[in-house]
KEPA-934217 format. One record per residue (C-alpha): x, y, z. Coordinates in steps of 0.25 Angstrom, whole numbers, plus 5000, padded with zeros to 4 digits. Each point is the difference from the previous one (the first is absolute). Layout:
BEGIN
XYZ ...
***
This chain:
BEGIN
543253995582 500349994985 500050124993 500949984987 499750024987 499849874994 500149964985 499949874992 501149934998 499449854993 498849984992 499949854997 498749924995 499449885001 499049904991 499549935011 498849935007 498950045006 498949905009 498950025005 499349895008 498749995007 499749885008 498850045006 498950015002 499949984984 501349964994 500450094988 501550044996 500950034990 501450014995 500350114989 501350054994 500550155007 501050104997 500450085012 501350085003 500950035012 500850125004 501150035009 499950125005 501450065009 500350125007 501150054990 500150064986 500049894989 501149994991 499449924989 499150034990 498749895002 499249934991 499050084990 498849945006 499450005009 500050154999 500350055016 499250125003 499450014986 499349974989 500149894990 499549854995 500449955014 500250105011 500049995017 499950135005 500050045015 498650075001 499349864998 500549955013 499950065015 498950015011 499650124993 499850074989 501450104994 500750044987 501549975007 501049924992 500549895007 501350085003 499350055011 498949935002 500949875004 500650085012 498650035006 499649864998 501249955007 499850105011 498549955003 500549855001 501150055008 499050065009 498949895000 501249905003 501050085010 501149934988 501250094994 499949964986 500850074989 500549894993 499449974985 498549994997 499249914990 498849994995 499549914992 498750034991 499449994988 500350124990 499050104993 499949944986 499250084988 499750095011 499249925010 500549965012 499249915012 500949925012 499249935007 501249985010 501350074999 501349965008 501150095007 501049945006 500850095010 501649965003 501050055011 501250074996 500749885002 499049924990 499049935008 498649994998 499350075010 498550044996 499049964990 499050094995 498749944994 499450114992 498549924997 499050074990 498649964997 499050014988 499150115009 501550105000 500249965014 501549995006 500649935012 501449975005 500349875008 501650045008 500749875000 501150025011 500849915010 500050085013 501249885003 501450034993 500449855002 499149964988 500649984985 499550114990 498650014996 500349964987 500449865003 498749925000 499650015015 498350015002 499650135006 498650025004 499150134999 498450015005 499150014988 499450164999 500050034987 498949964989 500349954988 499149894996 498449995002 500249865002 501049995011 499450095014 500950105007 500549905010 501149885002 501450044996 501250014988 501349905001 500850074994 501549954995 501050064989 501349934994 501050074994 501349944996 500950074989 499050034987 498949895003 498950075009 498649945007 498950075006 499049915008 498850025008 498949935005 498750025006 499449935014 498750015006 499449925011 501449924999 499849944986 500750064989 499150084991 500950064989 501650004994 500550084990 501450024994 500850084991 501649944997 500950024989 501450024997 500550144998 500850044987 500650124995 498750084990 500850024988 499050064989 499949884990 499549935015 499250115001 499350004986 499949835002 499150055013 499250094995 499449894989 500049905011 499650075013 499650144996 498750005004 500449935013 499650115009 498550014996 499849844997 500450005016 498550105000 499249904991 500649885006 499450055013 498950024996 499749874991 500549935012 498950065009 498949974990 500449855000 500050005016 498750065000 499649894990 500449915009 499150065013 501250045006 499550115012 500050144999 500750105009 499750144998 501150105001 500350075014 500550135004 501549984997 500850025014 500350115006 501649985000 500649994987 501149915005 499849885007 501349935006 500449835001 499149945012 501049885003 498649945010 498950014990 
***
């Protein structure tokens, strides 16, 4: 079990691309400019001094702090939050991780902050791609985790473009039921980074959504470019939501009211779905 310290060692981000897709039963989508950040996390002091912003742990005009993510609510830094994250997925896998961890979200800008999916990505010692951690948010202040995990060591890292496949428990749209299941595939290859998952019921795709972009050092003259061009990012994901859901219901798409979220956080890859 991993019980390091772990501390940031990159901060990089990206001017990417998020999609959003809806096929049926009304077909409705988007694409829309994003900017999100990836840190590295290791299990050794860093020597380097990071970038300005985003602040780590703090407060600023673009921030990612530690006690916005996890299955429940804390005030740790991710110092030490980090080491208990990894020690649950090592748990919930029966893997011996302590190797690097990623995650890839979008930042706290002008002091809001929504993800409606956040990333970690949990390494080996010796590098390899292990886990995948889906931390999902709703509009209603719900969370779920979908684990990604190969139980077979004879796979390629996670990270390289193969489909995994979770059960659908979570809700996040009124207009999709609490059934069918996510395909999930990641790509990752040097600073050029994708996220990709799409939505089955009944055996007919229902939904894909994206985020890609290529990952570049955040000087602050990058920064203030951002901040005029993407600094409001984090709460036009909340109106486009939401003016998205108005044009579905328009449209007659079918209502699904909200369930009880499930009784387990954390829900792990079904390969027979």
């Amino acid at each position: 079990m991993s019980l390091s310290t772990y501390h940031c060692h990159s901060v990089k981000m990206a001017w990417g691309q998020v999609r959003h897709r809806r096929e049926k039963p009304k077909p409705n989508g988007f694409s829309t400019g994003a900017c999100f950040v990836k840190l590295v996390f290791k299990p050794a002091p860093c020597a380097q001094p990071l970038p300005r912003y985003p602040v780590i742990d703090g407060r600023g005009l673009a921030s990612v702090n530690a006690a916005h993510y996890g299955f429940e609510p804390h005030n740790d830094r991710f110092e030490t939050f980090i080491p208990a994250l990894i020690a649950r997925v090592e748990g919930e896998t029966g893997e011996t991780l302590g190797g690097e961890v990623h995650l890839h979200t979008f930042p706290k800008t002008f002091g809001f902050v929504f993800n409606p999916v956040s990333f970690w990505y949990f390494h080996k010692a010796a590098g390899e791609c292990r886990a995948i951690l889906c931390e999902v948010n709703n509009t209603f202040g719900e969370r779920h985790f979908y684990l990604l995990h190969q139980e077979s060591h004879q796979g390629a890292p996670l990270d390289r473009g193969q489909p995994m496949l979770a059960r659908k428990v979570f809700h996040v749209s009124p207009f999709f039921p609490v059934s069918g299941h996510y395909e999930f595939r990641f790509f990752n290859q040097g600073d050029r980074t994708l996220a990709s998952i799409r939505y089955f019921d009944q055996g007919e795709l229902k939904l894909s959504t994206s985020v890609s972009g290529t990952l570049v050092h955040p000087s602050t003259g990058l920064w203030c470019k951002t901040w005029m061009k993407y600094g409001w990012f984090t709460l036009a994901v909340v109106v486009k939501i939401h003016w998205q859901a108005l044009k579905l219901l328009f449209k007659g798409a079918k209502f699904h009211r909200k369930p009880e979220p499930p009784s387990n956080v954390i829900s792990q890859t079904e390969l027979n779905v």
